[in-house]
C-alpha positions as CSV (number, residue, x, y, z in Angstrom):
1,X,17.6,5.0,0.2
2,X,20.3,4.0,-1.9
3,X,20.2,1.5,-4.5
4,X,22.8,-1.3,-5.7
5,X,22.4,-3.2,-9.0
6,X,24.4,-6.2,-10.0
7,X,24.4,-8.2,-13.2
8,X,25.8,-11.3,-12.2
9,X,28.1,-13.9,-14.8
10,X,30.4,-16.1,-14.6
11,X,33.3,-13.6,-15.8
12,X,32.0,-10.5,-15.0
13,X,29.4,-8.6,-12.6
14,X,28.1,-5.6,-13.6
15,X,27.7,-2.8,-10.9
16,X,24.8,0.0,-11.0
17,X,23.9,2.7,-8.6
18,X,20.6,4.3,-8.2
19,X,21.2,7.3,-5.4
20,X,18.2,9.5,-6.0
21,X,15.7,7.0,-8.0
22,X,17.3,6.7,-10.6
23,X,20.1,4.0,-12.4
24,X,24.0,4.9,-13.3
25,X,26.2,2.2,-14.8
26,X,29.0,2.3,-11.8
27,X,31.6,-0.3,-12.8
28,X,32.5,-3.7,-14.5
29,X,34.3,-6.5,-11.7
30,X,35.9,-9.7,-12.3
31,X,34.3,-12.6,-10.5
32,X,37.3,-13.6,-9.0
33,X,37.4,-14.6,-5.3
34,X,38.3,-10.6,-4.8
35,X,35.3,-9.6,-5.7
36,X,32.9,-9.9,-2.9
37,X,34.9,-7.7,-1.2
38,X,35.3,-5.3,-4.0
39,X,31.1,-5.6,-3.6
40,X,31.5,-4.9,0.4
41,X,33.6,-1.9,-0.1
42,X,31.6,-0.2,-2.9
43,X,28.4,-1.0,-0.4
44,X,30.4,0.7,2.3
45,X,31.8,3.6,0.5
46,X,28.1,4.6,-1.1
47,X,26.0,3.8,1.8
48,X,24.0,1.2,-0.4
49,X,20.6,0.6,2.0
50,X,19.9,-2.2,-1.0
51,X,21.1,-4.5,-3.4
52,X,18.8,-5.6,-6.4
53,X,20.4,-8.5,-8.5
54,X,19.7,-9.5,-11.9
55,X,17.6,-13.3,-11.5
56,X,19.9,-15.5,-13.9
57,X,16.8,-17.4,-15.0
58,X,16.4,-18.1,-19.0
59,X,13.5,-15.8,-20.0
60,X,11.0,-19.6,-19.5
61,X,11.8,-19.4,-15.8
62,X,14.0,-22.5,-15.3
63,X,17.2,-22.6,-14.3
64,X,20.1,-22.4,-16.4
65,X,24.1,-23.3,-15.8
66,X,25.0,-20.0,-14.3
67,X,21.5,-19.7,-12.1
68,X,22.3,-21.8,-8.8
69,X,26.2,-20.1,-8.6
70,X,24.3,-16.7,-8.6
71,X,21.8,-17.6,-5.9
72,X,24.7,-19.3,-3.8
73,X,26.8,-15.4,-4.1
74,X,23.2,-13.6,-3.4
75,X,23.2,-15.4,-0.4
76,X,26.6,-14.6,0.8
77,X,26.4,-11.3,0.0
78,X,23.1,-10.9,1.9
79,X,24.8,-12.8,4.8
80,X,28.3,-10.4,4.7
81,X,26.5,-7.5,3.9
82,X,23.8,-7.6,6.3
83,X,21.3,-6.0,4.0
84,X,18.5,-7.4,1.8
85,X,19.5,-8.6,-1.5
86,X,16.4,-8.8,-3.8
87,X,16.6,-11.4,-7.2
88,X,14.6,-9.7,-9.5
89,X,13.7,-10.5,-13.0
90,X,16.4,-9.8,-15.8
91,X,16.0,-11.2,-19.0
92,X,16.6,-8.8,-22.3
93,X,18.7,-6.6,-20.0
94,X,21.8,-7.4,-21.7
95,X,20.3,-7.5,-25.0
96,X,19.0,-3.7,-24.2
97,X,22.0,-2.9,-23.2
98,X,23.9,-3.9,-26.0
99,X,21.9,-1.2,-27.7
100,X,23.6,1.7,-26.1
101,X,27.1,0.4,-26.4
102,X,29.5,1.5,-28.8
103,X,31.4,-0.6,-31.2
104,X,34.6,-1.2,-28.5
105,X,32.4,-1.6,-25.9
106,X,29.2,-4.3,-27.4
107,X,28.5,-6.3,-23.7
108,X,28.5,-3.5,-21.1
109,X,27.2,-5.5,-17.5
110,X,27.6,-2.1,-15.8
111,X,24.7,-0.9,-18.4
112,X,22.6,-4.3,-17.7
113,X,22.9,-3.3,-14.1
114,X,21.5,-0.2,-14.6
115,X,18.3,-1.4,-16.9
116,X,17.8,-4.4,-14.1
117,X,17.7,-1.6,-11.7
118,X,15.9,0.8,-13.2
119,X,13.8,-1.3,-14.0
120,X,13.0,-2.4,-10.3
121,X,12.6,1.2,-9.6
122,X,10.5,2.4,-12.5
123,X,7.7,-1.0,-11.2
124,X,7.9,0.0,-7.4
125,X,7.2,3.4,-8.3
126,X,4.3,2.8,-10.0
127,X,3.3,0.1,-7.6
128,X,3.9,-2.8,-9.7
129,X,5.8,-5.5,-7.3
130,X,4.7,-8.5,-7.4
131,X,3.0,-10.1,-4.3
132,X,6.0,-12.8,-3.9
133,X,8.3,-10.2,-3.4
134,X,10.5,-10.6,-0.1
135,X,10.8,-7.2,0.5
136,X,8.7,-4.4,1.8
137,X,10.1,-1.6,0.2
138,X,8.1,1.3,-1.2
139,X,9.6,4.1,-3.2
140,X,8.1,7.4,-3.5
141,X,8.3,10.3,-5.4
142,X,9.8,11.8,-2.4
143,X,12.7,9.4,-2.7
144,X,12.9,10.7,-6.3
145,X,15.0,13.8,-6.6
């Protein structure tokens, strides 16, 4: 099972990996009208199984400006890339983030991919999903290399 993780804004999405259970920053995209299929080819070209996506949500739960644009791309990416596409909670990500960065570098999406993803991991592995998840997914330590 391989894992993708996107940090979605309104300039930039963030792109993680997880192969073997565990997170790697992959790449920074422009949202432009390219990048869906910059998404496509990067699900084709590391045989992503499936895609976790940062919920925009302010850290209250309510919607904020950027929330119902993110939901409308999940859905078209779930509908192009024929594979599940799970919103999952992602608020402090980017703040975390920002912690690693260096000077040059102080809003790295690729590295708040990664936490929103490993985060996702790190709960289903210890079998924390919540029961309104849509998805069915269990990963093991045998998943974990």
């Amino acid at each position: 099972m391989i894992l993708l993780g996107l940090d979605y804004g309104a300039r930039r999405i963030g792109v993680a990996v997880a192969p073997e259970g565990i997170a790697f920053p992959r790449k920074i995209l422009s949202n432009t009208n390219l990048v869906m299929g910059e998404i496509l080819n990067i699900i084709k070209d590391e045989q992503i199984t499936h895609i976790i996506m940062g919920d925009t949500r302010a850290g209250n739960g309510l919607k904020n400006t950027i929330s119902t644009e993110a939901e409308l791309f999940a859905d078209q990416l779930r509908e192009r890339a024929k594979l599940p596409v799970e919103l999952v909670w992602e608020v402090g990500s980017t703040v975390e983030a920002g912690r690693y960065a260096t000077d040059e570098n102080q809003h790295n999406d690729a590295a708040a991919a990664a936490i929103i993803l490993q985060r996702y991991i790190d709960m289903h592995r210890r079998g924390g999903a919540s029961e309104d998840s849509t998805h069915d997914m269990d990963i093991s330590d045998s998943d974990v290399h």
